[in-house]
Backbone bond lengths (Angstrom), bond angles and torsions (degrees), N, CA, C in turn:
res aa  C-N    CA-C-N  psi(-1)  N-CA   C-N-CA  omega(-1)  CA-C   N-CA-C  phi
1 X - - - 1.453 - - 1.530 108.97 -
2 X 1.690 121.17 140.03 1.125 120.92 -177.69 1.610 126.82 -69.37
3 X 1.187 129.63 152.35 1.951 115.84 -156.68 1.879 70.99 -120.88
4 X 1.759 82.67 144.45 1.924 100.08 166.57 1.607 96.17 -112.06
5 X 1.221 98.08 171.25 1.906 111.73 178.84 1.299 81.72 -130.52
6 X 1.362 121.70 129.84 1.363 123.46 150.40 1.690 103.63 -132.20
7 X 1.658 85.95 140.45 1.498 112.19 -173.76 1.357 96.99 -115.31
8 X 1.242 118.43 130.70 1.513 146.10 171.89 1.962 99.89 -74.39
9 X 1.670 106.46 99.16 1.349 112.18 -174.57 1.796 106.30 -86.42
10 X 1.334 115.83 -51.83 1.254 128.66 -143.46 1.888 101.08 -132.21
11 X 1.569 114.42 125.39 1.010 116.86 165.59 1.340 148.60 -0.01
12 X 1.160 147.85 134.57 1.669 136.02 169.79 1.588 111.22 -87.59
13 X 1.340 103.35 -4.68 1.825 99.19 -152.48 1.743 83.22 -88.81
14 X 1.417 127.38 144.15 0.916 152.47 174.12 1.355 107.79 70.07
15 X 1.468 117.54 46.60 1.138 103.83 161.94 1.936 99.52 -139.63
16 X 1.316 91.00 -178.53 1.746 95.13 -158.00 1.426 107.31 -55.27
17 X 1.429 119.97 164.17 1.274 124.41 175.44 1.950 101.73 -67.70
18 X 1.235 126.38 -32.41 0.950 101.51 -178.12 1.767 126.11 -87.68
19 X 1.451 94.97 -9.95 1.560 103.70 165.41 1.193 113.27 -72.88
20 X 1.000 144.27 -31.01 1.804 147.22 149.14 0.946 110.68 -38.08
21 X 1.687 125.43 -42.29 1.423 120.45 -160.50 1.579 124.42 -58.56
22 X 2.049 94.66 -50.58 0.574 129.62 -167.99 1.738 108.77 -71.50
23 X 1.054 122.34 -33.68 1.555 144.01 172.96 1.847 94.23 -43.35
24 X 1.262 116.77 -62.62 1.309 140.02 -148.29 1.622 88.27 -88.17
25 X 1.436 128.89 -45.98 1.140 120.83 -178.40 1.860 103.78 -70.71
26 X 0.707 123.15 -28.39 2.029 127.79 164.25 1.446 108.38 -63.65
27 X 1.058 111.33 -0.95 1.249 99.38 -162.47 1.902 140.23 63.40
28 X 1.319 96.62 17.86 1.513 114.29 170.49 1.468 104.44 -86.63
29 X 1.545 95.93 -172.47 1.458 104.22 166.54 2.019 112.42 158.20
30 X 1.647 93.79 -13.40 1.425 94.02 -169.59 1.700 94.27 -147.38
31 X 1.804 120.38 141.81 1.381 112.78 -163.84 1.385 102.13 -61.59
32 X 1.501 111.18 152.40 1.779 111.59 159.84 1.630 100.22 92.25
33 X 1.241 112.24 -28.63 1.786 101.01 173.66 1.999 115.96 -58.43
34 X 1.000 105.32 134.89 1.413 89.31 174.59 1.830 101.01 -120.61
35 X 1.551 96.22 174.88 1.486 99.50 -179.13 1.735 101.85 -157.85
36 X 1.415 109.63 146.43 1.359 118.91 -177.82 1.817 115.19 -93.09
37 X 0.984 123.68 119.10 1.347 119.31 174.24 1.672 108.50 -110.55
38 X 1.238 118.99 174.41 1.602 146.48 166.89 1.241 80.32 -85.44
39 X 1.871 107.37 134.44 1.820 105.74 156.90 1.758 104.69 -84.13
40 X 1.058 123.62 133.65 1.197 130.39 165.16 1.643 118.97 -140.73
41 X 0.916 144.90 -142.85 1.376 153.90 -141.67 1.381 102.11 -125.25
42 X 1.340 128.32 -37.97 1.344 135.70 -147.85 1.298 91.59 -106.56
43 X 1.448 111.06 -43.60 1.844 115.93 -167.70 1.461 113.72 -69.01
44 X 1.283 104.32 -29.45 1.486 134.75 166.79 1.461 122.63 -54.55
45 X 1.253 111.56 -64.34 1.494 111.81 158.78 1.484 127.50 -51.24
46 X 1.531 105.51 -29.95 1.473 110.59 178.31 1.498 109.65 -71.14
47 X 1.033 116.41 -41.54 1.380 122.40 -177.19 1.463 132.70 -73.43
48 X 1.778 88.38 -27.12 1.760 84.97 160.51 1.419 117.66 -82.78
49 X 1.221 128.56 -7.10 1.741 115.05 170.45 1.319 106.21 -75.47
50 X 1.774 111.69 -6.53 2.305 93.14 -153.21 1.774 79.34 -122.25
51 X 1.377 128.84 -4.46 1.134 134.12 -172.19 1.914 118.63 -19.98
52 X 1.340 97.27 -36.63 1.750 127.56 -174.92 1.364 111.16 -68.68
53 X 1.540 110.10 -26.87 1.494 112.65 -164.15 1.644 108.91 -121.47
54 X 1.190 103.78 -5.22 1.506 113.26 -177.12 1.727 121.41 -107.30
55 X 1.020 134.55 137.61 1.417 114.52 159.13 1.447 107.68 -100.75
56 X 1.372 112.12 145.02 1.676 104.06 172.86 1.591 122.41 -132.43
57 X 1.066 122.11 131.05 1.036 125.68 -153.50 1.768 107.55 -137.83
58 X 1.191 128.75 144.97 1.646 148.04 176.63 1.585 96.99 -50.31
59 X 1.639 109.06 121.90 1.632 109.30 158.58 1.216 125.50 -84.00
């Protein structure tokens, strides 16, 4: 299965409580942290709501 890198680009502060949520459920939370996921279906959906704040890139 293919691995994503997502790097936390852009702030949480003024954005919705559930766009945070979801930040925190990735395991982000602070700029410049990065984190490795499985691409799947679910990770996917997460990422298109936070798409703005993340960069994502192939592990």
């Amino acid at each position: 299965m293919a691995k994503l890198k997502l790097t936390q680009v852009r702030s949480s502060i003024g954005q919705s409580p559930r766009h945070r949520g979801t930040l925190r459920a990735l395991g982000l939370g602070k700029i410049g942290r990065s984190v490795e996921h499985d691409d799947s279906p679910v990770v996917a959906g997460m990422l298109r709501k936070v798409r703005h704040l993340v960069k994502i890139e192939d592990a």
